[in-house]
C-alpha positions in Angstrom: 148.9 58.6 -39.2 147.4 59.0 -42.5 150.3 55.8 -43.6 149.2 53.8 -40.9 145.2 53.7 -42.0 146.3 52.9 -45.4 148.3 49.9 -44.3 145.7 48.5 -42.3 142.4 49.1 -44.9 142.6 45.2 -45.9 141.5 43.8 -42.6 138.1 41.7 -42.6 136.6 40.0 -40.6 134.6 36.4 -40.8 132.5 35.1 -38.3 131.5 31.4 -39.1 128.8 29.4 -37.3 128.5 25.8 -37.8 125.0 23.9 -36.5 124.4 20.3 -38.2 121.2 18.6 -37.6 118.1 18.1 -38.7 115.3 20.6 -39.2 112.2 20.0 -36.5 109.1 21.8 -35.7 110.3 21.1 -31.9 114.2 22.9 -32.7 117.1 22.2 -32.8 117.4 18.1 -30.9 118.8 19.2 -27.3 122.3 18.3 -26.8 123.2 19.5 -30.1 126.8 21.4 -29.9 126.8 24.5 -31.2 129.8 26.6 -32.4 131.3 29.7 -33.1 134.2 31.0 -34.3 135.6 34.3 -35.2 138.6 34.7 -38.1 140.2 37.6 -39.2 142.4 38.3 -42.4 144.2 41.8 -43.0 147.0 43.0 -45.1 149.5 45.4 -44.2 152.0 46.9 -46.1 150.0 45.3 -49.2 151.0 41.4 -48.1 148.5 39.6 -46.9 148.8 38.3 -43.3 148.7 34.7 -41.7 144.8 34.9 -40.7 143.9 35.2 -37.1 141.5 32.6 -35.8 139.7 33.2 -32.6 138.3 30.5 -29.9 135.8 28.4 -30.5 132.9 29.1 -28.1 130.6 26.4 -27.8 127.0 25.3 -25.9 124.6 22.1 -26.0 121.1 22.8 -26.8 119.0 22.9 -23.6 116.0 20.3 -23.4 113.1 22.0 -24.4 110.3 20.0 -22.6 106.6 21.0 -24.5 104.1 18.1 -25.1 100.3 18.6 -26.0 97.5 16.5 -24.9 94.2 16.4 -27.1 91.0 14.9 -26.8 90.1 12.5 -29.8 86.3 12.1 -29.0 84.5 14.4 -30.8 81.3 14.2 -28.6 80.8 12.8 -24.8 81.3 9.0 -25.5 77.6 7.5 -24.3 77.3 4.5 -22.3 74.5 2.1 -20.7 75.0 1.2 -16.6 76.8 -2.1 -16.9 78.9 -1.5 -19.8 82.6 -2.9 -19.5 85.8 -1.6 -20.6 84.4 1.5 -22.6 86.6 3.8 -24.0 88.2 7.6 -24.2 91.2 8.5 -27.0 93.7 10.8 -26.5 96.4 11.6 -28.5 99.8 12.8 -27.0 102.4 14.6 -28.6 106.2 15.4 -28.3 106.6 19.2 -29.3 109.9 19.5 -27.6 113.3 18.7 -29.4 114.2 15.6 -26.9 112.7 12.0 -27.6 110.8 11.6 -24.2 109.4 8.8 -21.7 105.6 10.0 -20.7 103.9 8.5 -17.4 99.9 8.6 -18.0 97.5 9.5 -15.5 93.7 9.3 -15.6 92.2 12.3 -13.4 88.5 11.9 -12.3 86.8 15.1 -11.8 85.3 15.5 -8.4 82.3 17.4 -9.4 81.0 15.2 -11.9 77.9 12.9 -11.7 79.2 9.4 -10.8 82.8 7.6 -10.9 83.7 4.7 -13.4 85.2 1.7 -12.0 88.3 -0.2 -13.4 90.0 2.6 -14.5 93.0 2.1 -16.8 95.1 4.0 -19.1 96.6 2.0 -22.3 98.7 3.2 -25.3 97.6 2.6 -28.9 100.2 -0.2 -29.6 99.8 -0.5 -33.0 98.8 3.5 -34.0 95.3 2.2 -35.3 92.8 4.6 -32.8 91.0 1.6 -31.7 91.4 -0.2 -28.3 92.8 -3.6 -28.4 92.7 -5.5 -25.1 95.0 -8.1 -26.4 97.8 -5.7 -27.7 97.4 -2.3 -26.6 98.4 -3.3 -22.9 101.8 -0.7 -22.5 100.8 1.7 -19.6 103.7 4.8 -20.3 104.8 5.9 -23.7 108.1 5.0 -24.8 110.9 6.7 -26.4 108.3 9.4 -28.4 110.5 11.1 -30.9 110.6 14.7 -31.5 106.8 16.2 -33.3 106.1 12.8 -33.0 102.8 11.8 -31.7 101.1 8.7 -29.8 97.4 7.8 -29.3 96.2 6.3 -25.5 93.6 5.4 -24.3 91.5 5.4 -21.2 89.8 2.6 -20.5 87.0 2.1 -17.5 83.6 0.1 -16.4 80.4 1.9 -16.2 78.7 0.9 -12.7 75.1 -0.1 -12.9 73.6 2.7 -10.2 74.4 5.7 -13.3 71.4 7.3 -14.0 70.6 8.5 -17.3 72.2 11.6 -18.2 74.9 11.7 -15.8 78.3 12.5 -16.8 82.0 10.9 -15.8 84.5 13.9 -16.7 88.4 12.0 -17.0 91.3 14.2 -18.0 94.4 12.6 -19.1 97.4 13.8 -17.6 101.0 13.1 -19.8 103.8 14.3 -17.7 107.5 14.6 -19.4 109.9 11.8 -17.8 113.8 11.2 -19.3 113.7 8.6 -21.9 115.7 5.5 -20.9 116.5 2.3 -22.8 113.6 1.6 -24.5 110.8 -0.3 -23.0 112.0 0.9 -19.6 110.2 4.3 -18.2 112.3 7.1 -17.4 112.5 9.2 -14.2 110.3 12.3 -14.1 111.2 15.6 -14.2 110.9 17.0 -11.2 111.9 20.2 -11.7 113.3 22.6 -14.7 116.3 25.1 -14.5 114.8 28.3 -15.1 116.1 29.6 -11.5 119.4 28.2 -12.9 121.9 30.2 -14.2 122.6 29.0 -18.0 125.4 26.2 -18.5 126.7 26.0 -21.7 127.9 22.8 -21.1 125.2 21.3 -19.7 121.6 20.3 -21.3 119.4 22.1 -19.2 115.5 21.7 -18.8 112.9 24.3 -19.9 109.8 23.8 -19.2 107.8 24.6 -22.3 104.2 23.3 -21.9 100.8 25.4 -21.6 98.0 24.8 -19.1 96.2 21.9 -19.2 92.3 21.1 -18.2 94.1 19.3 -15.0 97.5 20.8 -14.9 99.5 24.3 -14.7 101.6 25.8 -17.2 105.3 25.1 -17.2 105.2 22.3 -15.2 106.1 19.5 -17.6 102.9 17.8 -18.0 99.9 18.5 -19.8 96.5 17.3 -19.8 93.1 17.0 -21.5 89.9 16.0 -21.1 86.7 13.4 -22.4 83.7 12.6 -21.1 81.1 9.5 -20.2 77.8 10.4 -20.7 75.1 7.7 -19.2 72.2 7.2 -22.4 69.9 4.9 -20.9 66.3 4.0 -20.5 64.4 5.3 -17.3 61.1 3.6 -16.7 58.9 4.9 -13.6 55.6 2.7 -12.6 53.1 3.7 -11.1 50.3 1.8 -9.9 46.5 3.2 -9.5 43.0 2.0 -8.9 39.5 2.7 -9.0 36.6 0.9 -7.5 34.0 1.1 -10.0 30.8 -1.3 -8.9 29.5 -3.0 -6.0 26.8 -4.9 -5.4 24.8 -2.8 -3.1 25.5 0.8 -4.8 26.1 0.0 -8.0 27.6 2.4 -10.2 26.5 5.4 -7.8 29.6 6.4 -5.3 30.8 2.6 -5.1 33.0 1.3 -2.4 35.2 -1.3 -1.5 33.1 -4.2 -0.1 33.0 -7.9 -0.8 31.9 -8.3 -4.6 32.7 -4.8 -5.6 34.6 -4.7 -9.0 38.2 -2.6 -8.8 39.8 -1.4 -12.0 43.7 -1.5 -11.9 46.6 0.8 -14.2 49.5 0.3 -14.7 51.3 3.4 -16.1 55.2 2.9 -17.4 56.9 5.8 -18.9 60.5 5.8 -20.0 61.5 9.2 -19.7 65.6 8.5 -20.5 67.2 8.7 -23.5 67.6 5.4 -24.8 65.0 2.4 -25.3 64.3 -0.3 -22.7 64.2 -3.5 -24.3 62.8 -6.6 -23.3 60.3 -5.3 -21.1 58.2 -7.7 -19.0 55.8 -6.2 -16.4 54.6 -9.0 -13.6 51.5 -8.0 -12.1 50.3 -10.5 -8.5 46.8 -10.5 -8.3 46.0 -9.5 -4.9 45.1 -11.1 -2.1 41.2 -11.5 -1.3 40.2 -10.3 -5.2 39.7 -13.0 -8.1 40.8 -11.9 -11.9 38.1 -11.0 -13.8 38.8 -12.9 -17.2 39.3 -11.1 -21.0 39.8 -7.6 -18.6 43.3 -7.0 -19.4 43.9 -4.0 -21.7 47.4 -3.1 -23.0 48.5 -0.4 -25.2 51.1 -0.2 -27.0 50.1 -3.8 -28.1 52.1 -6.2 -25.7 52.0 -10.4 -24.9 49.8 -11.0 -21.9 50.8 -14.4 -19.9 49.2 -15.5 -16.7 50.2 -18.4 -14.2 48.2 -19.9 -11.8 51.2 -21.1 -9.2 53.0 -17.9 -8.3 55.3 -16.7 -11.4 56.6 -20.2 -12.0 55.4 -20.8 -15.2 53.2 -18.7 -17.7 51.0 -21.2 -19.9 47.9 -20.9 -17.7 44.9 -19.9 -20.1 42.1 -18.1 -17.4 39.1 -19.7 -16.8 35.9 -18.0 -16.0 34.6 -19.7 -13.2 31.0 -19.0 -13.7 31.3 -15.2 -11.7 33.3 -13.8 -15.1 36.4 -14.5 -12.7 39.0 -17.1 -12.7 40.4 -17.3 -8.7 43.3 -19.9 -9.6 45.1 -16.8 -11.7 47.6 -15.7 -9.1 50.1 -13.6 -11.5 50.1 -11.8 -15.0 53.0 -10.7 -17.2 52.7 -8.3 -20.0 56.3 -8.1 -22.0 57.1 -5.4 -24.5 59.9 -5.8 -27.4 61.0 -2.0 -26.4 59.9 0.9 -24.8 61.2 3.6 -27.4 62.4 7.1 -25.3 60.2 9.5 -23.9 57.3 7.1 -24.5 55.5 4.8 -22.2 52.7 1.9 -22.2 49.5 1.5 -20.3 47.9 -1.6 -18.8 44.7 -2.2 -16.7 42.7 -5.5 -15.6 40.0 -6.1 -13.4 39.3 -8.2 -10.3 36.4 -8.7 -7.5 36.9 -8.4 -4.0 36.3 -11.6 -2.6 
């Protein structure tokens, strides 16, 4: 017994595994062949043998599907009622070890403030984070290589019944499809293999990604989320009046008869976040009353206009008539350069009840 340990003391053994590729924070590419093989040397009698060499046991990498949706906007991306083709970055990226196809989805949230209109989802054609209409027109993403990552955008009109304030919450959603030939989107993944049992000659799929704002974990997709805020002007009017003089009272508890004087306001806030430019505020004279001329009082200072043929034009210069009233003034417009946020103006004029 003792003989027959000594005889067989020189046996080793060398396992050797052999993995080429290249290194990636996403692993190992899938479909990479991996091997293993045992070998064994041993002497006996003091001769070394011929050395042993065992099978080769071998398995492909396994697809490891994992990609990462971020928001690029920093801040909710403001906008004015009207606006076309406005803008929300995204950036997409292949954590995975499999160059993938992505289909893009914009998601509206339901219990946001208002919808956009024209909703389209474009890739950054030329990697340069800024929407160009007339190249960045590619609705998937192509072929994105392993910890490689892509820019998209979405792109939508802002409808002109927002209110200031209001917010438009879109998620983009990036689900994992095969890569095909480029420029041609592959199939989705439907499905991974993780009820599978393991195939070592078969590239399986694991599902890899986390929860998105719009999307579950592990389900191949992932998804993130930028918003429209509205910043606009909102200007109120109101309209009051005072009688303050008739002919038969006076200044003591006047009323509205025939010859009593009636002071008009006009009070215009803008309580929104954003100025109102361009103002104009058209004022009709009314019906039965005259325009009592050099009444008009504006403040913040403002251009006064009148017209004396119903709005058409406004280079009539008032007349008084010989009552301090001109009756041929049938409109007046005040215009305003801006109406800065959370300020307002103030108007008033006078007429006579006819």
């Amino acid at each position: 017994m003792m003989n027959r340990i000594t005889k067989l003391s020189g046996l080793s053994l060398v396992l050797t595994l052999v993995m080429v590729g290249t290194a990636f924070a996403g692993g190992t590419p899938s479909g990479t062949t991996v091997n293993n093989a045992a070998s064994v040397d041993f002497v006996v009698g003091g001769l070394p043998q011929a050395t042993i060499n065992s099978n080769v046991a071998t398995f492909l990498v396994d697809n490891r599907v994992d990609v990462t949706v971020a928001t690029l906007d920093a801040a909710n991306i403001l906008v004015v009622p009207g606006m076309l083709a406005r803008v929300l970055s995204y950036s997409v990226t292949n954590n995975g070890n499999t160059i993938q196809d992505y289909t893009l989805t914009p998601v509206a949230d339901a219990g946001d403030d208002f919808d956009a209109a024209n909703v389209n989802v474009f890739v950054d054609s030329n990697a340069n984070g800024i929407y160009e209409p007339a190249l960045d027109n590619t609705i998937f993403i192509d072929e994105l290589g392993i910890d490689a990552t892509m820019n998209v955008f979405i792109v939508s009109d802002i409808p002109l019944t927002a209110l200031n304030a209001q917010l438009a919450n879109y998620d983009l959603l990036a689900q994992t499809s095969a890569g095909a030939a480029p420029g041609i989107p592959g199939g989705a993944y439907a499905a991974d293999h993780v009820a599978d049992v393991d195939d070592p000659a078969v590239v399986q799929l694991v599902f890899a990604d986390g929860a998105g704002n719009a999307d579950a974990a592990r389900d191949g997709g992932h998804s993130s989320r930028s918003t429209y805020e509205i910043a606009t002007a909102n200007l109120t009017v109101t309209k009051t009046h005072v009688v303050t003089n008739d002919p038969i009272n006076g200044l003591t508890r006047p009323k509205n008869i025939p010859g009593a004087t009636v002071d008009y306001t006009t009070n215009l806030n803008n309580t929104g976040s954003s100025n109102a430019d361009n103002v104009a505020i058209v004022d009709p004279v009314p019906a039965n009353t005259s325009f009592v001329v050099g009444s008009h009082t504006v403040a913040p200072a403002g251009t006064v206009e009148y017209s004396d043929d119903g709005g058409a034009t406004w280079a009539y210069v008032p007349v008084d008539s010989g009552d301090t009233t001109d009756p041929t003034v049938t409109h007046m417009r005040i215009s305003y350069a801006a109406i800065a946020a959370a300020t307002g103006a103030l108007s008033t004029f006078k007429v006579i009840i006819q």
